[in-house]
N, C-alpha and C positions, 0 to 999 in steps of 0.2 A: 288386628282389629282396627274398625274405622271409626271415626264419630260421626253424628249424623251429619254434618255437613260435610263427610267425603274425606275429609283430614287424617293423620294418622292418630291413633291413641297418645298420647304422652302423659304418665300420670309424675314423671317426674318433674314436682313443681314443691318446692316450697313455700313454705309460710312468708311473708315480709317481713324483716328483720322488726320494726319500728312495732308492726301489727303483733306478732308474738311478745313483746318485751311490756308491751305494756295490759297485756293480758299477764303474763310471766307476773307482773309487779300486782295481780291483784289476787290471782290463785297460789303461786309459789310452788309452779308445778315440779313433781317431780317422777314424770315419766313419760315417755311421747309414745306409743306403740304402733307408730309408723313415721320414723324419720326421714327424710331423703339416703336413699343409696343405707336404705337397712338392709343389715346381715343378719337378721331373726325376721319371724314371721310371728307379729302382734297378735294375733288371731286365732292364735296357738294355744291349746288349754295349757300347756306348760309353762306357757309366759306369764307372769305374775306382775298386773299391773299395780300402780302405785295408789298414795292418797288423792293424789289430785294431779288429774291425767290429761292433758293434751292431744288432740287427735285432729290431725288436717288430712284425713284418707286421702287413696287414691279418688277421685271421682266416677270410676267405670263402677257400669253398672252390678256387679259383681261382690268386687269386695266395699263399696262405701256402704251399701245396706246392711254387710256382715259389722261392718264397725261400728255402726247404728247400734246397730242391735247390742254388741257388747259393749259397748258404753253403758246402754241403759242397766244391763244385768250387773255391771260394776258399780252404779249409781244404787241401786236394790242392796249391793253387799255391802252399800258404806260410802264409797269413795265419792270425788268431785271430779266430774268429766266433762271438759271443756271442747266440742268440737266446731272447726270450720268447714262449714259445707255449701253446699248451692242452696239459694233458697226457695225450694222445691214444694210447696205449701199444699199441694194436689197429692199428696204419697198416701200411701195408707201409714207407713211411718209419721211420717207428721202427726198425723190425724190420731194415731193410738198411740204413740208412745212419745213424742216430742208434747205436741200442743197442749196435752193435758196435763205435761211431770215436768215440763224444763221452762226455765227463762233463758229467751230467744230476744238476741238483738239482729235487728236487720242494718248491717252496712251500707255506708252511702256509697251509690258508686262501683266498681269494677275493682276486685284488688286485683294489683300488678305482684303477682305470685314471681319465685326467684327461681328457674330452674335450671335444664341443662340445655336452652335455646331459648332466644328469642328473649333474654333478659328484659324485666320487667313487661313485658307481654301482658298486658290485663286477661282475665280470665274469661269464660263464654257467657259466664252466667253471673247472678246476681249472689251475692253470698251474705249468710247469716252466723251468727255465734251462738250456737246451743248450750246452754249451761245444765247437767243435770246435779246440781247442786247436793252433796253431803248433807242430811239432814235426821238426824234419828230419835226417835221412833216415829213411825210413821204412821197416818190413819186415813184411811179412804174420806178425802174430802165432797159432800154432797153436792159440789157443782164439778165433780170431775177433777180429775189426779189423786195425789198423796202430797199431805201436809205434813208437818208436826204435829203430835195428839194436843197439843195443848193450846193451838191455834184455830181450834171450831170449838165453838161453848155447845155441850151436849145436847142444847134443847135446839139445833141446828140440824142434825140428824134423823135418819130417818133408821128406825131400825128391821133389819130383813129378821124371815125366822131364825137362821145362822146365827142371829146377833151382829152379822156384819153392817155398818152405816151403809146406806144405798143413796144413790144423787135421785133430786126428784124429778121427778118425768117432766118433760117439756114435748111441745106436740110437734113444735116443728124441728126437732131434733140441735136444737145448739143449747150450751150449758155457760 
């Protein structure tokens, strides 16, 4: 496989020691479900991730979307999922499932990822820190996501017939 500039694929890159550690010191992870040179496959319904998970996928187009994706669903069951990815702002993930449920820090700068070439090698693209933060119970907040129920005062909401809160319409579609 190529990347678009003709290159060969390499997703063997790790995290920066200094950049991990001091994420490490503020989540207290205790689970990575793709480490460099893993011998399991994180993506695995048998694999059973932690409380508060760390995820620096591969970046092919493949499986970084699949990690996306269950991060969020482990974010829904409870946990705290930390991932570093490209900051890709145009996806429809962004748009549905980061931008409206996660706190997202944007990095200054190019990280120089650790891997098995071309040591500290900056990355191609711009990278961000998505946090889908542990937070329970949760209530559809009217400007888009899930909060804590106890974080929108009821007369905030709008009620649908389901009784579900609904976000109020905006015309030119931003929330």
């Amino acid at each position: 496989m190529k990347n678009r500039d003709g290159s060969e694929v390499n997703d063997h890159w790790a995290t920066p020691p200094a950049l991990y550690e001091k994420l490490n010191a503020e989540f207290n992870f205790d689970f990575d479900p793709c480490p460099l040179r893993s011998t399991f496959d994180g993506l695995s319904p048998t694999v059973k991730w932690g409380k508060s998970n760390f995820i620096n996928p591969p970046y092919n187009a493949k499986d970084k979307p699949r990690f996306i994706n269950r991060a969020f669903d482990e974010w829904q069951g409870g946990a705290t999922c930390v991932l570093l990815i490209p900051a890709a702002v145009s996806t429809r993930q962004f748009h549905d499932l980061i931008y409206p449920n996660a706190e997202i820090r944007f990095l200054r700068g190019r990280v120089a990822f650790v891997g098995e070439s071309r040591e500290g090698a900056k990355g191609k693209h711009d990278s961000m820190v998505v946090i889908f933060r542990a937070r329970a119970p949760f209530t559809l907040n009217p400007l888009g996501g899930y909060v804590p129920s106890t974080a929108i005062p009821a007369a905030q909401t709008q009620e649908t017939k389901e009784g579900k809160a609904a976000a109020p319409s905006t015309k030119d579609g931003i929330r």
